[in-house]
C-alpha positions as CSV (number, residue, x, y, z in Angstrom):
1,X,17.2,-46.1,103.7
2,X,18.8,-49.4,102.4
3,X,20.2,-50.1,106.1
4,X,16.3,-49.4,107.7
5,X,14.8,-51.3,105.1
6,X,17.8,-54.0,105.3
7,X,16.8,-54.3,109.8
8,X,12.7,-54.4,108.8
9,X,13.5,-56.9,106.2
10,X,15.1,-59.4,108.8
11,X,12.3,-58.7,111.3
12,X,9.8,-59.4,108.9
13,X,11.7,-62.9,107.9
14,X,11.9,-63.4,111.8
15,X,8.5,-63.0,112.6
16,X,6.3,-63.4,109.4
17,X,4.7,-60.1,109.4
18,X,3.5,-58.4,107.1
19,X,5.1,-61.2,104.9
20,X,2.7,-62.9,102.3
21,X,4.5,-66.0,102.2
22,X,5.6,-67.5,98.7
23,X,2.5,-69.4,97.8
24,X,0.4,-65.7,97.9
25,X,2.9,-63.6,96.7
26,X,2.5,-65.6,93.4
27,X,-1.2,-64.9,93.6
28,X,-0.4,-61.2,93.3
29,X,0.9,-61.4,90.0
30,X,-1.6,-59.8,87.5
31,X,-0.6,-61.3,83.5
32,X,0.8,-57.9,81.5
33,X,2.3,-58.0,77.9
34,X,5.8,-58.0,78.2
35,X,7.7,-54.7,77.1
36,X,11.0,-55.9,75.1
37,X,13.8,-53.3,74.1
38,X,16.9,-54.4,72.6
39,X,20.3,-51.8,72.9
40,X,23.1,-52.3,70.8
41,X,26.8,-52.2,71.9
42,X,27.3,-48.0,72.7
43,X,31.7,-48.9,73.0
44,X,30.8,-48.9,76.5
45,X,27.7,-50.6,77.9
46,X,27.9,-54.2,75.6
47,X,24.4,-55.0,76.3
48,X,23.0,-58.2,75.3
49,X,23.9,-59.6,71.9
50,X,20.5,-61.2,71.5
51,X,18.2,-61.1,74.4
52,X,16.1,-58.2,75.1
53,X,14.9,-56.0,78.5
54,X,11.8,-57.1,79.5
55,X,9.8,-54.7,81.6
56,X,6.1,-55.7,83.0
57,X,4.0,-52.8,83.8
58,X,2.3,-53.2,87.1
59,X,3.0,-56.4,87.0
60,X,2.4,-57.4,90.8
61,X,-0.5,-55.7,92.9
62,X,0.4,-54.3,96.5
63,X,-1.5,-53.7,99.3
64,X,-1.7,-52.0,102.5
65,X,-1.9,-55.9,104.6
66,X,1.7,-56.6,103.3
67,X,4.7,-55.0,103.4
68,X,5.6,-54.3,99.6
69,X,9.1,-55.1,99.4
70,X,8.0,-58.6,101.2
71,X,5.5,-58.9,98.7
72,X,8.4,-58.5,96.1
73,X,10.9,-60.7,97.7
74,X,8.7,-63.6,98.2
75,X,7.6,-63.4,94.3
76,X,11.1,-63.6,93.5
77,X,12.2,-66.2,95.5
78,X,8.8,-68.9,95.2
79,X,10.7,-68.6,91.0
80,X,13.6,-69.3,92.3
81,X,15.1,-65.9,91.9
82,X,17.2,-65.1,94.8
83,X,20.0,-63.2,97.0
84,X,17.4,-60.3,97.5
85,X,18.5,-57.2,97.8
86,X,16.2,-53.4,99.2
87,X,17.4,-50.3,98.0
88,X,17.5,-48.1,94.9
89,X,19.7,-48.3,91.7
90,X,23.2,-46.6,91.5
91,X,23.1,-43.3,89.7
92,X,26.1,-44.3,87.2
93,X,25.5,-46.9,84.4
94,X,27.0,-49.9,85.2
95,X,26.2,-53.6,84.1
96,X,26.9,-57.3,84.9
97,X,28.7,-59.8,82.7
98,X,28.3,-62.8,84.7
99,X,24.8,-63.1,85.8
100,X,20.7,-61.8,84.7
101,X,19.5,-59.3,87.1
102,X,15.2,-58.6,88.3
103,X,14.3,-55.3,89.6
104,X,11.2,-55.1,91.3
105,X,9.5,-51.4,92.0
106,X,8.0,-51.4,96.2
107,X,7.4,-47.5,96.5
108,X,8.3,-44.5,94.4
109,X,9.2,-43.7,91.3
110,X,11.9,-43.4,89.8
111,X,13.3,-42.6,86.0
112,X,15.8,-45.4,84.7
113,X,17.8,-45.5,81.8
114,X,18.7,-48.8,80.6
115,X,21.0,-49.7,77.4
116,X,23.9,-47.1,78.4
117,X,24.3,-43.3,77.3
118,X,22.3,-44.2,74.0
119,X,19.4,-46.5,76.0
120,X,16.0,-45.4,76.5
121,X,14.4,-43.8,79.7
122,X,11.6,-45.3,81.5
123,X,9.7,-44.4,84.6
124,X,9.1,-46.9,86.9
125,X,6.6,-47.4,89.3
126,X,5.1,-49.7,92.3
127,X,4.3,-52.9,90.7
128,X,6.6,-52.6,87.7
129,X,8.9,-55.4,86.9
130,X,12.2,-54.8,85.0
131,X,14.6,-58.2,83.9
132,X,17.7,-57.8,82.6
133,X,19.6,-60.0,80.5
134,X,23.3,-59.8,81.5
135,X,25.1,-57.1,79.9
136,X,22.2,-54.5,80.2
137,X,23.6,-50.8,81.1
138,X,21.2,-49.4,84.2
139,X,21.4,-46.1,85.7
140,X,19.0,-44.2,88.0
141,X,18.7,-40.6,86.7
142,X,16.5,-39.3,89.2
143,X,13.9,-40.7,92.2
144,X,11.8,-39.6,95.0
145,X,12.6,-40.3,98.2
146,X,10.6,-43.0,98.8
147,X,11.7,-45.1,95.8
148,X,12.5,-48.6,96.2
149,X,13.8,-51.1,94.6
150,X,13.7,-54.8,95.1
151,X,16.7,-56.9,93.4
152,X,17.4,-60.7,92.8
153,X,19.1,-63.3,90.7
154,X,19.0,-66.8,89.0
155,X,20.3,-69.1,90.5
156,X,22.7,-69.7,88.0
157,X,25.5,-67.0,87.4
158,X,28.2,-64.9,89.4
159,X,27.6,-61.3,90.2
160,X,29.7,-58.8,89.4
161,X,29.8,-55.1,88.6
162,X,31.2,-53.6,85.7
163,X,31.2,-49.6,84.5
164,X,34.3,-48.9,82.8
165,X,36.1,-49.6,79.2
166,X,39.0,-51.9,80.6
167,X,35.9,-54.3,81.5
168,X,35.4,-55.4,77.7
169,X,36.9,-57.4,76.5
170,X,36.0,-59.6,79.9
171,X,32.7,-58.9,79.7
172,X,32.1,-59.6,75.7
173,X,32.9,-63.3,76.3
174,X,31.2,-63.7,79.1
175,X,28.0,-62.4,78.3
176,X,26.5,-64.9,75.9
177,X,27.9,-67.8,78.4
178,X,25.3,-66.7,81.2
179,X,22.4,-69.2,80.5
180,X,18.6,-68.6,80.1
181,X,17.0,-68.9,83.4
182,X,15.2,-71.8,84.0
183,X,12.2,-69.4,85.5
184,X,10.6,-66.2,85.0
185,X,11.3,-64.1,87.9
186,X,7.4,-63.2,87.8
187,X,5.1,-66.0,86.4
188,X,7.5,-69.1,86.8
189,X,8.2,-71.6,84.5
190,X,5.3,-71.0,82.3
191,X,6.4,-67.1,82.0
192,X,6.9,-65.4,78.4
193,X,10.7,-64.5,79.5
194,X,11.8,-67.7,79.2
195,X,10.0,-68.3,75.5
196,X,11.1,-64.9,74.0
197,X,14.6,-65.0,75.2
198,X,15.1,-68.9,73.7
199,X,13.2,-67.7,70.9
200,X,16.3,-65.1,70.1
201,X,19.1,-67.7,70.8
C-alpha cells in the first residue's frame, strides 16, 4: 500500500486533484478537547519527561471531493508540519529522540499503543489526530486493511528511530533538547498543544 499510495500522492501534487489546497484543508478542522496522557519511563520506552500525547478525536472532517490523505497532508503542512509520510505504523514499539512526530488517521482503523509495553491502547479512526512529543513509545497492534496513516514533523528536529536498550542513554539527553513546536500540527499557532506543552516545561 505505502508504495500505491506513495505514486497517487505525487500525481495528486502534480495535478491538484483531489487536493484541497492548504488554505481549505485548514477549514476542515473541527475544534475537539484535546486528550493528554502522560507515560512514565517503562526501562525501555523513555517517553517524555514532561510533555504529554495529545490525541484529537475526529479532529479533521473528510469527504468524498478530496482525497483524505491530501486533506491530511495539506493540514499539516499550511502549520508548518512537514516531510509527509502515507502508510501505517510499524508493529514494534519504537520512538524518536530527536524530533515530535503527528499522526493523522485517512482510512481505517487501527489499535495503537502508545507509552511502551506499560502505555495505554487507543483505537484510532478517520479524522483522529495523534501528536507525539519526542520520546513517546508507538506500536500498531492490529489494523484493517485499509488503515492509513498520514505522518509529519516540525520543522525543527532530526528524525531518528529508536527501539532498543543500547539507545538510552542517547536518547535520555536528547529528549528534553527537542523544542516546543512553534505550531500545532492542527489549529496553528493559536492551537492548545502549544499552551499545554509550555504550560508543563
Amino acid at each position: 500500500m505505502p508504495i500505491l499510495e506513495d505514486l497517487k500522492g505525487y500525481a495528486e501534487r502534480a495535478t491538484g486533484l483531489r487536493r484541497p489546497g492548504k488554505r481549505k484543508a485548514v477549514d476542515a478542522t473541527r475544534i475537539r478537547k484535546p486528550h493528554r496522557v502522560r507515560f512514565k519511563d517503562d526501562g525501555l520506552i523513555p517517553n517524555h519527561p514532561r510533555w504529554p500525547l495529545i490525541i484529537y478525536r475526529s479532529a479533521v472532517a473528510l469527504d468524498d471531493r478530496h482525497d483524505p490523505a491530501a486533506v491530511i497532508e495539506d493540514l499539516f503542512e499550511a502549520n508548518g508540519w512537514g516531510d509527509t509520510w502515507r502508510d501505517g505504523i510499524y508493529d514494534y514499539v519504537h520512538y524518536h529522540s530527536r524530533i515530535h512526530e503527528v499522526l493523522g488517521i485517512a482510512r481505517g482503523k487501527g489499535r495503537v499503543r502508545f507509552g511502551g509495553k506499560k502505555g495505554r491502547i487507543f483505537t484510532l479512526k478517520p479524522g483522529d489526530v495523534a501528536v507525539l512529543p519526542a520520546g513517546t513509545g508507538h506500536q500498531c497492534l492490529s489494523a484493517d486493511s485499509e488503515f492509513l496513516v498520514i505522518g509529519a514533523y516540525p520543522p525543527t528536529g532530526t528524525y531518528d528511530e529508536c527501539s532498543i536498550v543500547e539507545d538510552r542513554l542517547r536518547t535520555l539527553k536528547a529528549i528534553p533538547k527537542v523544542p516546543v513546536p512553534r505550531r500545532d500540527p492542527v489549529y496553528g499557532v493559536g492551537g492548545p498543544l502549544l499552551k499545554l506543552w509550555k504550560r508543563a516545561q
